[in-house]
C-alpha positions as CSV (number, residue, x, y, z in Angstrom):
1,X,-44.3,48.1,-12.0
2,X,-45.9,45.3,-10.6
3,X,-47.6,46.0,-7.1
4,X,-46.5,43.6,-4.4
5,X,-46.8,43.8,-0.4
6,X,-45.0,42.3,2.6
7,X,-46.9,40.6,5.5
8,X,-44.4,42.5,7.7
9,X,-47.0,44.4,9.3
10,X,-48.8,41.2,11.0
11,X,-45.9,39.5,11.3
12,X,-46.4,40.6,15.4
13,X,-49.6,40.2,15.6
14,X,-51.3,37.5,13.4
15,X,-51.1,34.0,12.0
16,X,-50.8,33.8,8.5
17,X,-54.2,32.3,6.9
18,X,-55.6,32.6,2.9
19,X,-58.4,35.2,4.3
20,X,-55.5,37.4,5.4
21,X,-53.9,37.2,1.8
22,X,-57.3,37.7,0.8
23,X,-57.6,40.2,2.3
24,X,-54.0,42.3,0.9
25,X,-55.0,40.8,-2.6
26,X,-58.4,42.7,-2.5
27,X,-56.2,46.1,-2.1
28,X,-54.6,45.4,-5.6
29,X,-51.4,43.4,-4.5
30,X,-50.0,41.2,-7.4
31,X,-47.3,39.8,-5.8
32,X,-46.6,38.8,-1.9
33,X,-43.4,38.8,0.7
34,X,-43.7,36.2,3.2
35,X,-42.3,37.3,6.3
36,X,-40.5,34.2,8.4
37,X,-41.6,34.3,11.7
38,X,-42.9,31.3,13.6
39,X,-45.6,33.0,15.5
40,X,-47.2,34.0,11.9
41,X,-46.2,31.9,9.1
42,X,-44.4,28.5,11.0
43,X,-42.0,27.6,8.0
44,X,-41.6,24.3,10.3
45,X,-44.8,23.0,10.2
46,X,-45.8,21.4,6.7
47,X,-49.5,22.2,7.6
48,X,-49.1,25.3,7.6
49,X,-46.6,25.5,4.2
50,X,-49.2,23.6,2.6
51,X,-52.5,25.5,3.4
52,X,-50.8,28.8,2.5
53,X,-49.4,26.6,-0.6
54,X,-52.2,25.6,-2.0
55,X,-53.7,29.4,-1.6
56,X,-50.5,30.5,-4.3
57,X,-51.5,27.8,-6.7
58,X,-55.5,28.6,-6.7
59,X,-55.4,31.8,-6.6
60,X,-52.5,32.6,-9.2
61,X,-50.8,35.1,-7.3
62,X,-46.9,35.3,-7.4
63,X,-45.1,34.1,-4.4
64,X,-42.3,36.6,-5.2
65,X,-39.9,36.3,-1.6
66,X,-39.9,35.3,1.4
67,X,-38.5,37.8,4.3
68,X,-35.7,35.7,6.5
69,X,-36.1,34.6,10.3
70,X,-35.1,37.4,12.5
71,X,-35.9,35.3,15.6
72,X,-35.9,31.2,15.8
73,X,-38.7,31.5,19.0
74,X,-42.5,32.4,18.2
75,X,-41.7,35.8,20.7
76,X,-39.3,37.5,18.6
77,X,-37.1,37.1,21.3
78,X,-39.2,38.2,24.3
79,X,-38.2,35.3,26.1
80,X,-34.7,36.1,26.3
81,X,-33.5,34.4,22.9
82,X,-30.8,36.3,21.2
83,X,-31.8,37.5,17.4
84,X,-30.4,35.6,14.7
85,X,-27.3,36.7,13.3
86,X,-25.4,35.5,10.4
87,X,-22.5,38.1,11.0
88,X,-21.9,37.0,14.8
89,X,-18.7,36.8,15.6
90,X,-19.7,33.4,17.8
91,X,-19.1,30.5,15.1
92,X,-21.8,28.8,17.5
93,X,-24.3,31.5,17.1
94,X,-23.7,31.6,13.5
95,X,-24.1,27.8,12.9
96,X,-27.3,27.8,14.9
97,X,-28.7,31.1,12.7
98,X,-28.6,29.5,9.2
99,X,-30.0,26.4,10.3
100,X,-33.0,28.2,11.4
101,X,-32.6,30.1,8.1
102,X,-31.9,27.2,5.8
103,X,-35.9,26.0,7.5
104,X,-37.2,28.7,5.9
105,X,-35.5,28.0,2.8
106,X,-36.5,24.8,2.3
107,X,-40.4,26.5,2.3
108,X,-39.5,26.4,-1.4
109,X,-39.8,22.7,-2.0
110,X,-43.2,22.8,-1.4
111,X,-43.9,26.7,-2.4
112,X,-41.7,28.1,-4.9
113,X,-40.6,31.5,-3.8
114,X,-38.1,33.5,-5.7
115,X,-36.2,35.6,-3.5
116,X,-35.2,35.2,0.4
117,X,-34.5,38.0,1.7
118,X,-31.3,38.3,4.4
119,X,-29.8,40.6,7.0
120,X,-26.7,41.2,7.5
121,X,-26.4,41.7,11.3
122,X,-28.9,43.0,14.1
123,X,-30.1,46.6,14.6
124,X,-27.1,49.2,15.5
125,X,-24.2,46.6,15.1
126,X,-21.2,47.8,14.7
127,X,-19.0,46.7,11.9
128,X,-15.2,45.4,12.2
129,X,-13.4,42.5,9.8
130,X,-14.1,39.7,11.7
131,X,-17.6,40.4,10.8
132,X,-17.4,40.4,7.5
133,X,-15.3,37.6,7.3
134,X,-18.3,36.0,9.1
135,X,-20.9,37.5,6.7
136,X,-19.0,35.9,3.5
137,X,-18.9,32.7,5.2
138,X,-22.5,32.5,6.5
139,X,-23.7,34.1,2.8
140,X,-21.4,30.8,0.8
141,X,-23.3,28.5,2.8
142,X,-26.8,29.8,2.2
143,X,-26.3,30.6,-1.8
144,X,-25.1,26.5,-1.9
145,X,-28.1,25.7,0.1
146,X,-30.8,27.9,-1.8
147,X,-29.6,27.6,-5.2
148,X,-30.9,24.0,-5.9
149,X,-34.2,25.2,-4.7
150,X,-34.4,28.1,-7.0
151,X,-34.2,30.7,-4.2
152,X,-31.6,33.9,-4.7
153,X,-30.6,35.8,-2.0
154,X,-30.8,39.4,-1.6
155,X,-29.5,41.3,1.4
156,X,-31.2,44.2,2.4
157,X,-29.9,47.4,3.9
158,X,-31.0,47.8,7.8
159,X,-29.4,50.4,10.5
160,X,-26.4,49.2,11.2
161,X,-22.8,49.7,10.4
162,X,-22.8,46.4,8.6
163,X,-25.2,47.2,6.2
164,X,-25.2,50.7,4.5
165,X,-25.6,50.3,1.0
166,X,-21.7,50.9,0.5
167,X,-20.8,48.0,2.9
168,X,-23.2,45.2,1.1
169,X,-21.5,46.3,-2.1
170,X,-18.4,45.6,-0.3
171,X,-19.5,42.5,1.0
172,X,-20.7,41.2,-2.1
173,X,-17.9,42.3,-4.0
174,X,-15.5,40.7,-1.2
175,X,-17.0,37.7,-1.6
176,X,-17.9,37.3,-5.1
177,X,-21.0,37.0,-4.8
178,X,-22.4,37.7,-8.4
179,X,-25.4,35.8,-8.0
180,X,-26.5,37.5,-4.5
181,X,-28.5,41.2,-5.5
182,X,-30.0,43.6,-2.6
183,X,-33.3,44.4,-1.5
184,X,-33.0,48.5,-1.1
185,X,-35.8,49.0,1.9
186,X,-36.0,53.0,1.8
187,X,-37.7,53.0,5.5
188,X,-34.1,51.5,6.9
189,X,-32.6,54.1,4.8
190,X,-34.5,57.2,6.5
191,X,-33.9,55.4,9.7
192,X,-29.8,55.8,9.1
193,X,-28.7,59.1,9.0
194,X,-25.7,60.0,6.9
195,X,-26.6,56.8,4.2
196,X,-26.1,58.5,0.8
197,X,-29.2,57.2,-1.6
198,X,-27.1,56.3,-4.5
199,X,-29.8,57.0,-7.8
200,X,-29.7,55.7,-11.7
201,X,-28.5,52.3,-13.1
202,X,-27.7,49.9,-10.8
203,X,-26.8,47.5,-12.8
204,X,-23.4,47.2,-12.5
205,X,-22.8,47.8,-8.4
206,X,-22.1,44.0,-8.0
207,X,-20.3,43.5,-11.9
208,X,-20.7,43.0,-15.6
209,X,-24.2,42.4,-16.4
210,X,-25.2,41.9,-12.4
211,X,-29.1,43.5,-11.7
212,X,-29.8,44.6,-8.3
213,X,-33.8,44.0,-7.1
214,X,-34.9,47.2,-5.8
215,X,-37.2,46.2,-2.7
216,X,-39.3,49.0,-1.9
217,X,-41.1,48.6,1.6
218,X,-45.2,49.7,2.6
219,X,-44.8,53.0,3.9
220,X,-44.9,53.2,7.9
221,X,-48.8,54.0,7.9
222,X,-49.7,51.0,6.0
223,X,-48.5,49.0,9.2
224,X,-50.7,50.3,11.4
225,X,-53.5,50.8,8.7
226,X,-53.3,47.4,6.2
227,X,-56.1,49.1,3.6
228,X,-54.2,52.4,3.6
229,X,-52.0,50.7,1.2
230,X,-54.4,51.4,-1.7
231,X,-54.5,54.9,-1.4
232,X,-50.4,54.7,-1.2
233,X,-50.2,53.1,-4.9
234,X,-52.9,54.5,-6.7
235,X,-50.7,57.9,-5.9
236,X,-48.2,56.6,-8.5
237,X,-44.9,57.2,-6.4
238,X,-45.8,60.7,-5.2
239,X,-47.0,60.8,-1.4
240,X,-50.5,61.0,-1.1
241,X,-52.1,63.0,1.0
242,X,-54.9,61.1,2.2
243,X,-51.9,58.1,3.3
244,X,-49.4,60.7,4.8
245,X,-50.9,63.6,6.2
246,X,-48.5,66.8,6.7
């Protein structure tokens, strides 16, 4: 299994620079998620692709995904801006959230990135079918736009009523969305109680022949301590005791 790490856990607090990959390369990660937020890696700013562009390419490390814009300010919404939300039930709200996504996107003309990964609704929504309806719309119009660039879409299970690992299958299958997988993030799942963990072959959840990406997150210490990481993999999928103390 190859080891890879999200920049989730500066994502608040710090702008994305090559020392700071450096940095989460030096505790053994092979492969790197992006996450797309303004305030820490501006997806607008071709600077900015560029300097952590040409970091990819020198050093040889896999841009493997890039997490999706939760928030279109640099705040994450402090100043009053609602989150983005493909699923909103406002056609308005909906154009203005994949344009901000479709930005991030387009990170992958100058960056290659394989997977973007996409929420379907904000924390604690609750699900009805004009929702979904929204959801399969919004999802067409990103696949069309990402495909060209080589991107695939993966929507990831988060607490809400929109996105239990039964109601993406759903969606996906509603929508027929072969080439659309999910990112399984098992801190979201401990965060919904009642969310069954469906184990063995996932291969056929979305049809014939149709993989799913298993996305497994850093474990909730490794946000608040970056180098604790490399005490979590070298414990080979059992909890370590020195990274999660009882």
């Amino acid at each position: 299994m190859r080891r890879a790490i999200s920049t989730l856990g500066y994502a608040r607090s710090e702008r994305l620079h090559p020392g700071l990959l450096d940095h989460l390369v030096s505790g053994g990660a092979e492969a790197i998620e992006i996450f797309a937020a303004r305030g820490h890696f501006n997806y607008t700013d071709r600077q900015h692709i560029r300097e952590i562009g040409n970091w990819f390419r020198s050093t040889g490390v896999t841009f493997h995904s890039m997490h999706s814009p939760m928030h279109s300010d640099e705040e994450w919404g402090r100043a009053g801006e609602p989150p983005l939300n493909i699923a909103s039930a406002e056609k308005r709200r909906r154009i203005a959230a994949m344009d901000e996504i479709k930005r991030a996107i387009e990170v992958a003309e100058h960056s290659p990135f394989q997977f973007l990964i996409q929420h379907v609704g904000t924390g604690g929504e609750e699900a009805d079918e004009h929702k979904l309806e929204a959801a399969v719309s919004s999802l067409e119009h990103l696949r069309a736009f990402a495909k060209p660039l080589g991107v695939q879409l993966l929507v990831e299970n988060i607490p809400n009523e929109l996105s239990t690992p039964p109601k993406l299958i759903h969606l996906l299958r509603t929508g027929h969305f072969a080439d659309i997988g999910v990112c399984f993030d098992v801190g979201h799942a401990h965060m919904s109680p009642g969310v069954p963990i469906i184990t063995g072959n996932a291969t056929n959840t979305c049809g014939p022949g149709k993989a799913q990406l298993i996305g497994l997150r850093p474990c909730p210490c490794c946000a608040a301590r970056p180098m604790c990481h490399r005490f979590c993999w070298r414990s080979s999928g059992r909890r370590d005791r020195r990274c999660h103390p009882r």
